[in-house]
C-alpha positions in Angstrom: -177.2 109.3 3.0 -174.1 108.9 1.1 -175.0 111.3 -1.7 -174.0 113.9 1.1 -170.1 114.8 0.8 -170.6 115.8 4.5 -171.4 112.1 5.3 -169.1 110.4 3.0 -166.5 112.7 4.9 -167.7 111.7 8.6 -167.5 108.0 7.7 -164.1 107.7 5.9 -163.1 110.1 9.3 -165.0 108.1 11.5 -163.7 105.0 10.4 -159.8 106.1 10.3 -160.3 107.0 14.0 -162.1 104.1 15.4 -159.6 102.0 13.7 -156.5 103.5 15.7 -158.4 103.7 18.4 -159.5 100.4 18.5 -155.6 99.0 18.2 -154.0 101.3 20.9 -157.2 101.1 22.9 -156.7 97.5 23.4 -153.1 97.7 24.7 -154.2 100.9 26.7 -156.6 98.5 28.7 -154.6 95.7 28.5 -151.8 97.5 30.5 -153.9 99.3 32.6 -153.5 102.6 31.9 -156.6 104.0 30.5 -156.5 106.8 32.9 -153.3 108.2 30.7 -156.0 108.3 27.8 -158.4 110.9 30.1 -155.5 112.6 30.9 -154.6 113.4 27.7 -157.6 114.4 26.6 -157.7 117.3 29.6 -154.3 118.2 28.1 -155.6 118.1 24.9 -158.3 120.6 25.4 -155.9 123.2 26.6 -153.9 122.8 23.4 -157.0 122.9 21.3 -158.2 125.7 22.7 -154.8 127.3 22.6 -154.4 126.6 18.5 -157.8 128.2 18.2 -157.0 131.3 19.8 -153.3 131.7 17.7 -155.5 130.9 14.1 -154.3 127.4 14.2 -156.5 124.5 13.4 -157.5 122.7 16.9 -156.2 119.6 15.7 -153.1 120.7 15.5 -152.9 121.8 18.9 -154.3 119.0 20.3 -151.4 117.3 18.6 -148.8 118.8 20.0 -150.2 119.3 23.9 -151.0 115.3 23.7 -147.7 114.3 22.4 -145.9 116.4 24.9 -147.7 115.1 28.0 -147.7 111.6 26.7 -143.5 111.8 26.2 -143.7 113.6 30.0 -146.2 110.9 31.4 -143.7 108.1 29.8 -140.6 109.7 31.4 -141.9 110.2 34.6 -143.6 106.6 34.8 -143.7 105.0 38.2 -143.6 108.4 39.8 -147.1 108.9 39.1 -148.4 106.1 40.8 -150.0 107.0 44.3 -150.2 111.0 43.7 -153.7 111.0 42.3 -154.0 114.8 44.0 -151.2 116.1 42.1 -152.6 114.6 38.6 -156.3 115.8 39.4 -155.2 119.2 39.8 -152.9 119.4 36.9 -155.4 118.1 34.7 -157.7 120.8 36.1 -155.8 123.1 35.7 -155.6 122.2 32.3 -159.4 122.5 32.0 -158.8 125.8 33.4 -156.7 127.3 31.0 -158.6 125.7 27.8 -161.9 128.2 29.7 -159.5 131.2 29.4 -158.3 130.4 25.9 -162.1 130.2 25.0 -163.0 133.4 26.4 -159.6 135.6 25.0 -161.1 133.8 21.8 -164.4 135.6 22.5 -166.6 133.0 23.3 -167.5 131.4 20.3 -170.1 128.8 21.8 -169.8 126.3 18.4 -166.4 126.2 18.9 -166.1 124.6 22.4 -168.7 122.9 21.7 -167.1 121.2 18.9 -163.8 120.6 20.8 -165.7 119.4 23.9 -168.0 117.0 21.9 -166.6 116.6 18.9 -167.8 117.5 14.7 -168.1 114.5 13.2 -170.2 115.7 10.5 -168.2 119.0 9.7 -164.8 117.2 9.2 -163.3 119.4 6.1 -161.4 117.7 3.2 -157.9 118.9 4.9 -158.4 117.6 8.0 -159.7 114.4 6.5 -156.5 113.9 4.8 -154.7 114.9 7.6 -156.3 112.3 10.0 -155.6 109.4 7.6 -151.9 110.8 8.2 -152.2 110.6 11.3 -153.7 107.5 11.4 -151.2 105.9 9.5 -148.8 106.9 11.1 -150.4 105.5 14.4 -150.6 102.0 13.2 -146.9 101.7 11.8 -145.5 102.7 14.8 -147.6 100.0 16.8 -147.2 97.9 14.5 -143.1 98.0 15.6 -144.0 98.3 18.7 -146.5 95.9 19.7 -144.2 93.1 20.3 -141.8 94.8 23.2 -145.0 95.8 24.3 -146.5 92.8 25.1 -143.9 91.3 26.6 -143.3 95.0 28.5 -146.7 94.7 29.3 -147.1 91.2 30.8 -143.8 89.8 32.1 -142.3 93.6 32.7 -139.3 91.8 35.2 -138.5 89.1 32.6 -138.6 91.9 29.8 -136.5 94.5 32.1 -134.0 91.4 33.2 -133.6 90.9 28.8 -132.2 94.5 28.4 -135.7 96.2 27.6 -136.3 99.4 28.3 -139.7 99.8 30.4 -139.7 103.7 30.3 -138.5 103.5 26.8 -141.3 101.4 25.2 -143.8 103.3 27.6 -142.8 107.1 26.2 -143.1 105.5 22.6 -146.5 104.1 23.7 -147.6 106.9 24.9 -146.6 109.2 22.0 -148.6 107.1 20.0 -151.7 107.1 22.8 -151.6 110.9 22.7 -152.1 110.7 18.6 -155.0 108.6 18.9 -156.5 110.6 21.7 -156.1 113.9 18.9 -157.3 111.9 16.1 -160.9 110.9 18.7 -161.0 114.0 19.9 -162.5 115.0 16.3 -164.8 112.3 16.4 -166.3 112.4 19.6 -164.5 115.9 21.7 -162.0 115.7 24.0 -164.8 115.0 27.0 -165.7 111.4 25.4 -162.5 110.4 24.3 -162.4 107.6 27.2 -165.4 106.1 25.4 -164.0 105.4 22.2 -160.5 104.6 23.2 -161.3 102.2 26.1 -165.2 100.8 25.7 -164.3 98.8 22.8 -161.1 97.4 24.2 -162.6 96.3 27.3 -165.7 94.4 25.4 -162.8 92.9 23.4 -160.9 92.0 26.4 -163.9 90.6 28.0 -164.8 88.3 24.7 -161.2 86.4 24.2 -157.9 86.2 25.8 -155.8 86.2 22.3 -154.3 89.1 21.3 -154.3 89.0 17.8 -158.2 88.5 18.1 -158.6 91.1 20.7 -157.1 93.6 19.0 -159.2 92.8 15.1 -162.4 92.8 17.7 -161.4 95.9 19.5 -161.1 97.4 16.0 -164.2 96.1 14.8 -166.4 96.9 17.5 -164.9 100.8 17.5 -165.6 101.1 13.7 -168.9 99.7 14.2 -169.9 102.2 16.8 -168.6 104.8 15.3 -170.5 103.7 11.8 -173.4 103.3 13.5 -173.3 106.6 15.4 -172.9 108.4 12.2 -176.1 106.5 10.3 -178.2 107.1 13.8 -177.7 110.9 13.7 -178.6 111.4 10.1 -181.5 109.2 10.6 -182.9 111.0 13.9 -181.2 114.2 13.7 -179.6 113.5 17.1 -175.8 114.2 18.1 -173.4 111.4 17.0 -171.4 111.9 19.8 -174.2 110.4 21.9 -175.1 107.7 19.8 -171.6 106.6 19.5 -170.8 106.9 23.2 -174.2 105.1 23.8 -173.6 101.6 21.2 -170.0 101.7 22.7 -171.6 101.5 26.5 -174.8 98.8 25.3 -171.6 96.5 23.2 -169.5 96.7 26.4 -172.4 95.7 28.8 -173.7 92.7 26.4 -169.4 91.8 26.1 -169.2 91.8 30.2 -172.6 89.3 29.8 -171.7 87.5 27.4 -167.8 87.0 28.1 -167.7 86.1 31.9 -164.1 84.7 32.2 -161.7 87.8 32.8 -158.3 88.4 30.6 -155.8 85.6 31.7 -152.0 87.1 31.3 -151.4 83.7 29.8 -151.5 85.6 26.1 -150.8 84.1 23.2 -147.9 85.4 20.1 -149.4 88.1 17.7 -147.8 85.9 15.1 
């Protein structure tokens, strides 16, 4: 399987991915917000769509429509809450316009299918590199951010009452939510993005209440899905996308089994 550069490709991309979105996954859930990670990915397939139909690579415009609606979502915050009509539409609309981009593009069916579900095994050399970029990038900045956001995250009055800026830490969060949704979006398209983002944080969550551990589990379990996916659709011939999105589902319902005491906000340091 390996002596394929195709596959080598998909699992160094694959794994770079998961990874990211295993880490910011985990906080995603933790702070419940994984909605703003489906939301994204709605944005996202607007700006895909969009880069295809200017020449652009779609990962670039998935880049940019992500980072700008996470930075709006984080501005706008609490203001959100309760207007579930107004999101559903705008994210509809957003649907909307990624159909007209398609069609001005001509209606090149293995396009939108590989934006809507993702092309694992046809990541190129460039975009390889840049998703390592990207990935890098990811975990620095949540790395320097991880602490304010835990606290931000589970004692928001205590952290606002220490001179912490809620909307601050959650536009940064988000910028950094709307990278990983770009960087999944090449693994499994912009419709499954929730799977890989949130199903492995959740099992983690359901499996231990540390943080540190959740967050290495979350990771694990993302890569391992992913990996697996990959192997399963060169053995059978069978999308990876649905082998991924099915051994994320089968590890979250063995976790919710298996881990019957909920999260407990009582977490411990990341030290």
């Amino acid at each position: 399987m390996l002596e394929y550069e195709f596959m080598r490709n998909a699992f160094m991309a694959g794994g770079a991915v998961a990874i990211v979105c295993g880490a910011v996954g985990f906080f995603l859930v933790l702070r419940h917000s994984s909605f703003a990670g489906h939301a994204l990915s709605h944005v996202g397939f607007a700006g895909a769509t969009a880069a295809v139909l200017i020449g652009a690579p779609p990962l670039w415009g998935l880049l940019a429509f992500t980072l700008a609606a996470g930075i709006a979502m984080g501005v706008i915050g609490e203001r959100l809450r309760g207007r579930d009509v107004a999101v559903g539409i705008i994210l509809s609309l957003s649907l909307g316009l990624g159909v007209l981009f398609l069609y001005l593009y001509t209606g090149h069916a293995v396009q939108a299918t590989a934006i809507l579900f993702g092309s694992i095994l046809g990541v190129a050399p460039a975009t390889l590199l840049a998703l390592f970029g990207l990935s890098a990038v990811s975990l620095c900045a949540l790395a320097l951010l991880s602490r304010p956001l835990l606290f931000a995250t589970l004692a928001p009055e205590l952290a606002e009452a220490k001179g912490l800026s809620l909307r601050l830490v959650s536009v940064f969060f988000l910028a950094v939510v709307a990278v990983a949704v770009a960087e999944a979006a090449q693994v499994v398209g912009v419709l499954l993005v929730f799977a890989l983002m949130v199903g492995p944080a959740a099992a983690a969550l359901r499996l231990t209440t540390h943080v540190a551990r959740g967050v290495a589990l979350a990771v694990v379990l993302a890569v391992g899905e992913t990996w697996a996916g990959i192997a399963l659709a060169y053995a059978t011939d069978w999308p990876a996308t649905f082998w991924i999105v099915l051994a994320g589902c089968l590890i979250y319902f063995v976790a919710m089994l298996a881990g019957s005491r909920p999260w407990r906000h009582a977490a411990r340091p990341l030290a």
